[in-house]
N, C-alpha and C positions, 0 to 999 in steps of 0.2 A: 803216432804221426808218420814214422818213417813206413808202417803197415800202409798208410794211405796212400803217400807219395809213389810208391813203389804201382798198389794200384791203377793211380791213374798214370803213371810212363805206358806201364803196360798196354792200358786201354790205347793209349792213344800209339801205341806201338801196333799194334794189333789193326788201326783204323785207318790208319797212313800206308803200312800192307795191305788193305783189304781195298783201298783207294787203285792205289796201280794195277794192283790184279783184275778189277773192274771194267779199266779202260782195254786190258787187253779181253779178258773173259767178251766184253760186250762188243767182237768187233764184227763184221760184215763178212760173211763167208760165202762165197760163189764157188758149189765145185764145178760148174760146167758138165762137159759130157765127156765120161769116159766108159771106152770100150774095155779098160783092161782093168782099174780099180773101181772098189764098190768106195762107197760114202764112207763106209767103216775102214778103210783102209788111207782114205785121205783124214779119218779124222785123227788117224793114230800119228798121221804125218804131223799135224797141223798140232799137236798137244805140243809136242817136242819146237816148231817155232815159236808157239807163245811162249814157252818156257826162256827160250833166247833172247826173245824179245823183250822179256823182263830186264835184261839187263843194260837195255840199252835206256840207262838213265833219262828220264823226261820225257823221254817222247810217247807221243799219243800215236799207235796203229789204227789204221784207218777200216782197211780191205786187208783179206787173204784169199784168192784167187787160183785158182788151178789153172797151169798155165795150157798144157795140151799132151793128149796121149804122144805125140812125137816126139818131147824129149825123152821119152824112154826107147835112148836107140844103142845100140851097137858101142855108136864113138861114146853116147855120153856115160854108158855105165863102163867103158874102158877107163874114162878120165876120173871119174869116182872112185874106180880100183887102184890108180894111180895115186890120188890125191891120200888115199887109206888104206897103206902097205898092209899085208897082210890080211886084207878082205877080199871076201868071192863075193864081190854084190853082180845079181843078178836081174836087180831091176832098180830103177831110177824114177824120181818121180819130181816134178818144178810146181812150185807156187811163186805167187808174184802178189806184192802188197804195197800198199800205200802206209805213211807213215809220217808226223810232223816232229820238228826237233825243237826243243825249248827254245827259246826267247835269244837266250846264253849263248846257244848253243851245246853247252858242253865242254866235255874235252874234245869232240872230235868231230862234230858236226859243224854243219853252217850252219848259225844261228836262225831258227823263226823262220824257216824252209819245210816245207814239201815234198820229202823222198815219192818217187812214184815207183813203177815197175820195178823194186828192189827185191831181189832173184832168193829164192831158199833151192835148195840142190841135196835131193834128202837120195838115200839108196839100201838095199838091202839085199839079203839072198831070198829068192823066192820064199814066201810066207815064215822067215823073219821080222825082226822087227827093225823099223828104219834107225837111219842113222842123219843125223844132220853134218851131211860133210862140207857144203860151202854155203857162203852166204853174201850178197850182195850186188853189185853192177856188173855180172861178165862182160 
């Protein structure tokens, strides 16, 4: 009996993960047009937000969005290096997503709202791999 119970927690462990992961896995990806990253370089960006975004209890991600080759400039990969003592990042790269928050809200949210253009600020050293250094309304 105790063989069975154990069982189904699991299952149903395993379907409640495999739930959330769905809602971000299936979300709406626009990379726009860039002159300096390929698809494969925003996707590598874009692994590392969902992975964040997992944790933001209850909420359904809508979009993930490429914001524009021009924040990869000068001031913003200074502010990255700032923000992440001890890094030479050498390029910078913004997405922007839509996002809903539970009913609740949560702990931190406004409840059964709408995030829109909430900002991801990823960076790295040239053909590194990125880093997620800020995250949300600049």
């Amino acid at each position: 009996m105790k063989r069975i119970i154990t069982g189904i927690i699991l299952a149903m462990t395993m379907l409640v993960s495999a739930c959330g992961q769905d809602k971000v896995n299936e979300v709406s990806i626009d990379y726009g047009t860039s002159q300096i990253y390929t698809k494969a370089d925003m996707d590598e960006a874009i692994v590392l937000i969902k992975e964040k975004f997992e944790d933001f209890e209850g909420c359904e991600l809508h979009n993930i969005r490429y914001a524009t080759d021009e924040c990869n400039s000068e001031e913003n990969i200074a502010w990255m290096n700032d923000l992440e003592e001890g890094q030479n990042f050498t390029q910078c790269i913004v997405f922007l997503s839509d996002f809903h928050t539970p009913k609740d809200g949560g702990l931190t949210w406004e409840p059964d709202t709408e995030y829109k253009d909430w900002t991801w600020n990823l960076a790295r050293a040239e053909g590194g791999e990125w880093h997620l250094v800020t995250w949300g309304y600049d």
